[in-house]
Each structure stands twice: as C-alpha cells, then as structure tokens.
C-alpha positions as CSV (number, residue, x, y, z in Angstrom):
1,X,-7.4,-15.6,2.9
2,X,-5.6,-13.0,0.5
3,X,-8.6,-13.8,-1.8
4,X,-11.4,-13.1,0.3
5,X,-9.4,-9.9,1.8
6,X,-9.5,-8.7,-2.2
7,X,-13.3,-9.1,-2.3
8,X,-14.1,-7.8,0.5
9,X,-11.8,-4.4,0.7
10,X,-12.8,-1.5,1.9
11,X,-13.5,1.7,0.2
12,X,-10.1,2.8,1.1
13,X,-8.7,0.5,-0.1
14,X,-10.4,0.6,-3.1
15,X,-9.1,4.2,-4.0
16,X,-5.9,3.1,-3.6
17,X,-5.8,0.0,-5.4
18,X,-7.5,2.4,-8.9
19,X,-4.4,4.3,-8.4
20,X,-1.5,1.7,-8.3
21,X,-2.9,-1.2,-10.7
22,X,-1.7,-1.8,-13.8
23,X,1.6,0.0,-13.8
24,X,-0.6,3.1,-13.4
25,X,2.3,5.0,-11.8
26,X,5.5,5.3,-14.2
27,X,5.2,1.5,-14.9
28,X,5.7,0.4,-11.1
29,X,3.7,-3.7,-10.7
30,X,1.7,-3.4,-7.2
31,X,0.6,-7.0,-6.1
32,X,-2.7,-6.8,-4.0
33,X,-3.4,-8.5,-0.7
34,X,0.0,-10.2,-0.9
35,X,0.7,-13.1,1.4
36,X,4.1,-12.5,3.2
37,X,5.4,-14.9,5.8
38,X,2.8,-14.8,8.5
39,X,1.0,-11.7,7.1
40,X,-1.0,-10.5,4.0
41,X,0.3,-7.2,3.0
42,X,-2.5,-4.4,1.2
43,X,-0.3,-3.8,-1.6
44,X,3.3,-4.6,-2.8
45,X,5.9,-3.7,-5.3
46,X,8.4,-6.6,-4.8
47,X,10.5,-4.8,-7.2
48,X,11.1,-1.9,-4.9
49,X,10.7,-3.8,-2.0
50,X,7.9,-1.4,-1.1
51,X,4.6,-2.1,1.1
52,X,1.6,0.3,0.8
53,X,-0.7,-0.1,4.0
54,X,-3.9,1.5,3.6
55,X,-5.1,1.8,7.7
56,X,-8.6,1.3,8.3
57,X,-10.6,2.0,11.4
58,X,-9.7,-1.5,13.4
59,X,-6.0,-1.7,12.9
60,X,-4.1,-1.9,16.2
61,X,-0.8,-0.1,16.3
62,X,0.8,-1.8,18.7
63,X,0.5,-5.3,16.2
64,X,1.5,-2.7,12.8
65,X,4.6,-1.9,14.7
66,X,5.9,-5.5,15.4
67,X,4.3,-6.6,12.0
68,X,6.2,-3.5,10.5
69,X,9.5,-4.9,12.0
70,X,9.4,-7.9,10.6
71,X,8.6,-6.6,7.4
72,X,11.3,-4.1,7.5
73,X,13.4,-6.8,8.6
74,X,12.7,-8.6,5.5
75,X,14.2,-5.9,3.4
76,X,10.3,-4.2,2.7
77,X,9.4,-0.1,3.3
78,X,6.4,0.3,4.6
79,X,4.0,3.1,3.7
80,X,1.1,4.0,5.6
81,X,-2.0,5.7,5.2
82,X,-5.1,6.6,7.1
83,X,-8.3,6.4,6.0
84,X,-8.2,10.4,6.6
85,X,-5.6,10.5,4.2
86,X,-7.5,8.3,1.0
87,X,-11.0,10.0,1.8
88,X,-12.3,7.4,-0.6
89,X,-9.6,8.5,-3.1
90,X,-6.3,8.8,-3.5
91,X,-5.3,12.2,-3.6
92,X,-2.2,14.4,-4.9
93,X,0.0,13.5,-1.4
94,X,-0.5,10.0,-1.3
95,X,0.6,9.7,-4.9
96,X,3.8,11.8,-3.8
97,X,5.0,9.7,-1.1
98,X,4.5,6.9,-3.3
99,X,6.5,8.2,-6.1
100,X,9.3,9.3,-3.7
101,X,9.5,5.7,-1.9
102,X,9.6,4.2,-5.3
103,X,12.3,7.2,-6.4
104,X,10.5,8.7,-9.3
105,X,9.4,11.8,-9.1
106,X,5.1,12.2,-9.0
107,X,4.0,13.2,-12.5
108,X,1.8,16.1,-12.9
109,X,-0.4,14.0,-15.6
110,X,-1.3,10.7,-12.8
C-alpha cells in the first residue's frame, strides 16, 4: 500500500517531499509513506520521532485526531499541513515549523 500511495501522491505532497528528501534540511533522513502500525504516515524522521502530514482535500478530522493519538502515543509529533499551506510548494513557514520540531533553527540558504 505505502508503494502505490508514493506513486500516486498528490501535488502537495510532492512539494513537500522536494523539500525534505535527501537530508535536504540540515542533514535530517525523512522516510516517505511510512507504514506505522495500522497506518501509513506521509513522511517520517524516526530519528526525531517526527511525522509531517501533508492534509489533502478528503482527510477526515475526526479519524486524524484518533490516528494522531496513537501516534503521539507511540512517542511520534505530528506536523500538519493544509494543502492552503503547500500551494504546490513548500514555502518559507512550512520549512520553519519543520526546523523548529526537529530543533534546528531554519536556514536562510534552504
């Protein structure tokens, strides 16, 4: 299932993945569409035990908040972002939050 979900990702998620492969920020691994327990997660550092969720148009909130406590449960933060927040790319904010969850400061040169 993870396989087919990297295929077939959406533009979103796209623009985010550009921005966190290959160690892109500060040397941080991301993992994409990584199978967790009963879920597959967008994208993961298991080093920082970090989740980035990139929310597209059909995701129900009610199921990301019990899916997001069993993550958190696990030991995993869980990042968020709307589609109005990517735009198709993954601008200077999303890049902050990132770097803070991680606890490196953004650099001006990503």
């Amino acid at each position: 299932m993870a396989r087919t979900l990297r295929r077939n990702a959406p533009a979103t998620e796209r623009a985010l993945w550009k921005l966190l492969r290959d160690r892109r920020l500060h040397g941080v691994k991301f993992r994409r569409q990584f199978p967790l327990g009963s879920y597959v997660v967008d994208f993961i550092s298991l080093h920082h035990r970090l989740i980035v969720e990139a929310d597209g148009p059909f995701h129900d909130s009610e199921r990301d908040l019990e899916r997001d406590a069993w993550l958190t449960g696990q030991g995993f933060r869980v990042l968020r972002f709307s589609n109005s927040e990517i735009n198709g790319r993954a601008d200077w904010r999303v890049i902050t939050r990132v770097m803070s969850a991680v606890g490196q400061p953004p650099s001006i040169g990503v």
